[in-house]
C-alpha positions as CSV (number, residue, x, y, z in Angstrom):
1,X,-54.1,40.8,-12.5
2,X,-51.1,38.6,-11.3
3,X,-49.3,39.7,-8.1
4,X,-45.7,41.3,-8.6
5,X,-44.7,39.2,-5.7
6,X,-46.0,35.8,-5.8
7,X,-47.9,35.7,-8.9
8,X,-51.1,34.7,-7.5
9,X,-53.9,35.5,-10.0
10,X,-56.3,36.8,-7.2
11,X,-56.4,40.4,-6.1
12,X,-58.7,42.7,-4.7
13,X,-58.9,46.3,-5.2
14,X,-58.7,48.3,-1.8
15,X,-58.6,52.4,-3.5
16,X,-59.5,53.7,-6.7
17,X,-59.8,57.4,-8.2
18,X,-59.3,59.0,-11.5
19,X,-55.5,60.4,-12.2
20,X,-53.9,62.7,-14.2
21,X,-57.2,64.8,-15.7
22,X,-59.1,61.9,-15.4
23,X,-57.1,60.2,-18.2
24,X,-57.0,56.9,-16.2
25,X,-57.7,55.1,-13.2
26,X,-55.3,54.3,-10.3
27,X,-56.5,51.0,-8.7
28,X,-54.9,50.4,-5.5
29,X,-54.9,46.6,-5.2
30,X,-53.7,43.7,-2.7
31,X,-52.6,40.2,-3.2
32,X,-55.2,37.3,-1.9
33,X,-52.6,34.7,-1.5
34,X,-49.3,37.0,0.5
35,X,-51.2,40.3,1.0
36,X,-48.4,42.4,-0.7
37,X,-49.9,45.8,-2.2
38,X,-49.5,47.0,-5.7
39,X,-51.1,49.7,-8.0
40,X,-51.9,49.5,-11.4
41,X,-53.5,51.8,-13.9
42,X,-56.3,51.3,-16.4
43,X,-56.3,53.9,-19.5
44,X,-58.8,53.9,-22.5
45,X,-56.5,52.2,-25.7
46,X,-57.1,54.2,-28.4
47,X,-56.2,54.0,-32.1
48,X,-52.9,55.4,-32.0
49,X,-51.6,56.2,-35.5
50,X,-48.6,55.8,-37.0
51,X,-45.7,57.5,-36.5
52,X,-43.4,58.4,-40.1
53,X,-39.7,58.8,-38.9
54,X,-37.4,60.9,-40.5
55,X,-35.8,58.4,-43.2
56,X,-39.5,57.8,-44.1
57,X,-40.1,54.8,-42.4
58,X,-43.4,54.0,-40.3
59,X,-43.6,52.6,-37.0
60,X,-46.5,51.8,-34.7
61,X,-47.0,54.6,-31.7
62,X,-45.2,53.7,-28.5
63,X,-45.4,55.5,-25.3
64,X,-43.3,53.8,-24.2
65,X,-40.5,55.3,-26.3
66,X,-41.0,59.0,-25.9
67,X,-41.2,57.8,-21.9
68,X,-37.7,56.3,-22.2
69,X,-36.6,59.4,-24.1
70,X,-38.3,61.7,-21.4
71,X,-37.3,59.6,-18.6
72,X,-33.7,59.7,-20.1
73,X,-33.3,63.3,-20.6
74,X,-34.6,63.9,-16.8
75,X,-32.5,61.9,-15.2
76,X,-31.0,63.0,-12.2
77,X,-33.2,66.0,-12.0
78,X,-35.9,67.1,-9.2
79,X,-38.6,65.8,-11.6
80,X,-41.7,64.2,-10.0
81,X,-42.5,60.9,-12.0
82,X,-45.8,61.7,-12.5
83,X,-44.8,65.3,-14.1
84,X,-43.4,62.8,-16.1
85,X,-46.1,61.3,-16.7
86,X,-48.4,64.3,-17.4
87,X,-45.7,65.4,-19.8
88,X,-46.1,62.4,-22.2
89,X,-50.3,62.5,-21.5
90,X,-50.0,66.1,-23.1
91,X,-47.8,64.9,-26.0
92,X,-50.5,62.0,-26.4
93,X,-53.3,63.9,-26.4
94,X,-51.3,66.2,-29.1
95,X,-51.0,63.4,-31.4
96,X,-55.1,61.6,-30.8
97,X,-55.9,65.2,-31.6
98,X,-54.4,65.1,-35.2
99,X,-56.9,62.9,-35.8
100,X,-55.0,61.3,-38.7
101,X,-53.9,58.3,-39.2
102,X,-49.9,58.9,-39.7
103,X,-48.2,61.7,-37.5
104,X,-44.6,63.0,-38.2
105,X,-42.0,61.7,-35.9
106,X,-41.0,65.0,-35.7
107,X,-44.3,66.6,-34.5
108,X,-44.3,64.4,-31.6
109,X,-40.0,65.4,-30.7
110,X,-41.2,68.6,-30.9
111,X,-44.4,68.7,-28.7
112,X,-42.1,66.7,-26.2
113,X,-39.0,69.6,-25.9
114,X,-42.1,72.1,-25.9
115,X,-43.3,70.5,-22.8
116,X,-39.6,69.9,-21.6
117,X,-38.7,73.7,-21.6
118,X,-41.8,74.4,-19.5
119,X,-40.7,71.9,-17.3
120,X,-37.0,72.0,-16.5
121,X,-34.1,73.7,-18.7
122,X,-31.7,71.2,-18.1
123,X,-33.5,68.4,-19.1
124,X,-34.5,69.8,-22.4
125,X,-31.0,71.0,-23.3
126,X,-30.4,67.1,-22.8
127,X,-33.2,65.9,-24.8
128,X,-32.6,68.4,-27.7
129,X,-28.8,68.1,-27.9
130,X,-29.8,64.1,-29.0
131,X,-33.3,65.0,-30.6
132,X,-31.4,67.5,-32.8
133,X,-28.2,65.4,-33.3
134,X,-25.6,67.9,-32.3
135,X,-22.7,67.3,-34.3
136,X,-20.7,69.3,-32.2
137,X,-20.1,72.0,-29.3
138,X,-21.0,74.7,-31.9
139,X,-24.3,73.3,-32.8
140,X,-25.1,72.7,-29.3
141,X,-24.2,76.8,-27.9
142,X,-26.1,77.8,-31.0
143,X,-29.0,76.0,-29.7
144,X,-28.6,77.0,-26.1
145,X,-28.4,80.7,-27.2
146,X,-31.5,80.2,-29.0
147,X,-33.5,79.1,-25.6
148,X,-31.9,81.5,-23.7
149,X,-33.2,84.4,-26.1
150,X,-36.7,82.7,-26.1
151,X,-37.0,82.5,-22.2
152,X,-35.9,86.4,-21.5
């Protein structure tokens, strides 16, 4: 592991534990060379399948992009990063679960504004409004009306 700072290939690791369920392991590590602390985080890779979009295209899995898409929708809300975090765990273990090898894009977008309503109202009105492709202001009170009736 190469230090953020320095790059100095040597580290040692000062704290570890299991996070998030025991999904992965947080390593607590510090530089040799300028002593300057990190963390890093070491996760089983599994055979993720492909994901089929909409137009019938396929794409390899990436985290990284329903992070983004998470990330994006919460922004400038009181949301925890690792809430975050769990949130896309959940929608990853949704799609392992499967156990097939090509998964619908849209079973993942809807696992992920499942997870958003529990989490914060705002931020899934934001994620849906794109996920849905609002057309318009009528398309986005229809579905506003919809999570309101769902949450009473």
């Amino acid at each position: 592991m190469r230090c953020p700072r320095c790059q100095h290939g040597d580290d040692k690791v000062i704290d570890s534990r299991p996070s998030q369920e025991g999904e992965s392991i947080r390593r607590r590590r510090e530089c040799e060379r300028c002593a300057h602390r990190f963390t890093t985080y070491e996760r089983i890779e599994s055979e993720m399948p492909l994901v089929v979009k909409r137009d019938g295209t396929r794409a390899p899995y990436s985290r990284d992009n329903i992070l983004g898409g998470v990330r994006k929708a919460c922004e400038k809300r009181p949301i925890a990063s690792d809430r975050i975090a769990a949130l896309v765990d959940d929608v990853e273990r949704a799609v392992l679960d499967r156990g097939e090898p090509e998964v619908p894009s849209t079973f993942i977008g809807e696992r992920v504004m499942e997870r958003l309503r529990e989490l914060d109202d705002v931020a899934y009105v934001r994620f849906a409004s794109v996920y849905r492709s609002f057309r318009d202001a009528e398309d986005f009170l229809t579905e506003l009306k919809h999570f309101l009736d769902k949450s009473r």
